[in-house]
Residue, then its C-alpha position, 0 to 999 in steps of 0.5 A: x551802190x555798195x551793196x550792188x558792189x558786194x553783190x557782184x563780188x559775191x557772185x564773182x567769187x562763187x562763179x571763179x570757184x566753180x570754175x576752179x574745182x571743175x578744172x582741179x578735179x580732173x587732176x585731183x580724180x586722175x591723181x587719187x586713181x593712180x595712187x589706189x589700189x587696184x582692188x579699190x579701183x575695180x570696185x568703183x571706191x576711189x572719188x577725191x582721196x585714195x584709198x589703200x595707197x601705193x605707188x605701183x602705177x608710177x614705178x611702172x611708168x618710170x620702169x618702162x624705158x619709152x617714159x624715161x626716153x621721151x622723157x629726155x627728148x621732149x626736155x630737150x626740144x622744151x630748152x632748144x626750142x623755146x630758147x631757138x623761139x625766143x631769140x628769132x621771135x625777140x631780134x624780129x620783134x625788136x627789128x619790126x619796132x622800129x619805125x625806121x626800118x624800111x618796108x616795116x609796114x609791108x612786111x607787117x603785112x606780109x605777117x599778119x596775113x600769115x594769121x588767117x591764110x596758111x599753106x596748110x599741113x600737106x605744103x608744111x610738111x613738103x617744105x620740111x622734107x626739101x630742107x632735110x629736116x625729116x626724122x631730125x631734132x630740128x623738125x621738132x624746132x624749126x617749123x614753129x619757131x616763130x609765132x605770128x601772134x608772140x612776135x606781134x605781142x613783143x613787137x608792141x612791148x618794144x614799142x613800148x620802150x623809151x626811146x632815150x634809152x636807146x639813145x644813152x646807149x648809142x651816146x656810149x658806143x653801143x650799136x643796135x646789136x649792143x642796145x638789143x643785148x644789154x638794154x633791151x632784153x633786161x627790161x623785157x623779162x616780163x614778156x619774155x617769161x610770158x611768150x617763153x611760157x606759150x612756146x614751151x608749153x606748145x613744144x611740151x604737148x606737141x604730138x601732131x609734129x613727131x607723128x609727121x615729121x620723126x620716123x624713129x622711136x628715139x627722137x619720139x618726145x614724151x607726148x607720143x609716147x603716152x599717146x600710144x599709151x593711152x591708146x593702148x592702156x599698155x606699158x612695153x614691159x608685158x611682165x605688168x600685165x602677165x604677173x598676177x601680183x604686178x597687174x593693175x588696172x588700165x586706167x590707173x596707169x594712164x592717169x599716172x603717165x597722164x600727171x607724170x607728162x604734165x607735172x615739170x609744167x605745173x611746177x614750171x609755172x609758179x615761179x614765172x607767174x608774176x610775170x605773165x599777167x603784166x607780160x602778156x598785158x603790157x603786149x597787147x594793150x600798148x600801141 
């Protein structure tokens, strides 16, 4: 038995570090390409590390003003965002925990439906037009600021919840909003950390929404920016390309704006990761 065990370990660990390198070496390939030299590049001699560095590729992503600018606007939609999200999705969560409320299981119908039938993006983007919310801050907030299967997640997680706390609160005064406020959302970090994670990263690399509801460059987040970058291979500063010493290979500069519009993610995700796994399996597996 234990050596069957060991077996499976064995097979375990080389499976799970196959799966690794394959998911690190895109970045570790983009990151050793965007610090080389073109010269280097073009000749095919950069592979895991890079060779003659500099950081050429990066002072132009950062020189070029639509970086900076969708910089600025996708931080913005990140924070308002997930904060908007996570305050709509945390009090109809904790409203759908409760077995007394009236209707709760018609309209957790009328939610779980909304999982596999929906009206589509033509009937979306009329309804965003009717409220006003075209070329605004809030077309990038509001028509995703509730997801079905986040709010089923932190429903199930405050079912979880003792009920005798809420009881001790009710026996010192506090009405719902109170018990939801001071007792409720402290116990829930874990699964706060965890959706407040999905619904960030879904805000972060949202592209689809900008190019349908934002007319105007400068609500442009980061992500159609370097769309359009990729795409094009192309800063807007035209010096890059038309000085001989400031040329550089295409590739290389859309792997620098590529780890640049990924990098406040991965940094991100260190310090919420104790509670993602415990968040996202305590919402999914109680009952």
């Amino acid at each position: 038995m234990k050596q069957r065990l060991q077996a499976f370990d064995i097979i375990n660990i080389v499976v799970l570090l196959i799966v690794s390198v394959a998911c690190l070496y895109p970045f570790v390939y983009m990151l050793a390409v965007s610090l080389s030299d073109k010269i280097a590049i073009a000749k095919g001699e950069v592979w895991l590390w890079p060779v003659n560095f500099n950081l050429d590729n990066y002072r132009y992503v950062f020189e070029d003003g639509r970086v900076m600018k969708g910089y600025r606007n996708t931080i913005l939609y990140v924070v308002l965002g997930t904060s908007t999200s996570l305050i709509l999705t945390a009090l109809g969560a904790y409203a759908l925990s409760k077995k007394t409320m009236v209707f709760q299981k018609q309209i957790m119908l009328m939610i779980v439906f909304t999982m596999f039938f929906g009206g589509g993006m033509i009937p979306t983007f009329l309804v965003v037009k009717s409220l006003g919310l075209v070329n605004t801050i809030w077309a990038m907030v509001l028509p995703g600021a509730i997801g079905t299967w986040n709010l089923l997640i932190m429903r199930t997680f405050f079912s979880g919840l003792p009920s005798e706390l809420e009881e001790s609160g009710k026996i010192d005064g506090l009405s719902e909003i109170g018990i939801f406020f001071r007792i409720v959302l402290p116990l829930s970090k874990p699964v706060l950390a965890t959706i407040g994670l999905y619904y960030a990263v879904g805000i972060w690399n949202n592209f689809m929404g900008p190019l349908l509801y934002l007319r105007s460059q400068s609500l442009f987040p980061l992500q159609v920016f370097l769309r359009n970058i990729v795409l094009s291979g192309e800063l807007m500063n035209g010096e890059a390309s038309a000085s001989s010493d400031l040329q550089i290979v295409g590739d290389a500069l859309k792997f620098a704006t590529i780890l640049v519009s990924t990098l406040p993610i991965l940094c991100v995700y260190p310090f919420i990761q104790k509670y993602f796994v415990k968040g996202a399996l305590i919402g999914s597996v109680k009952g």
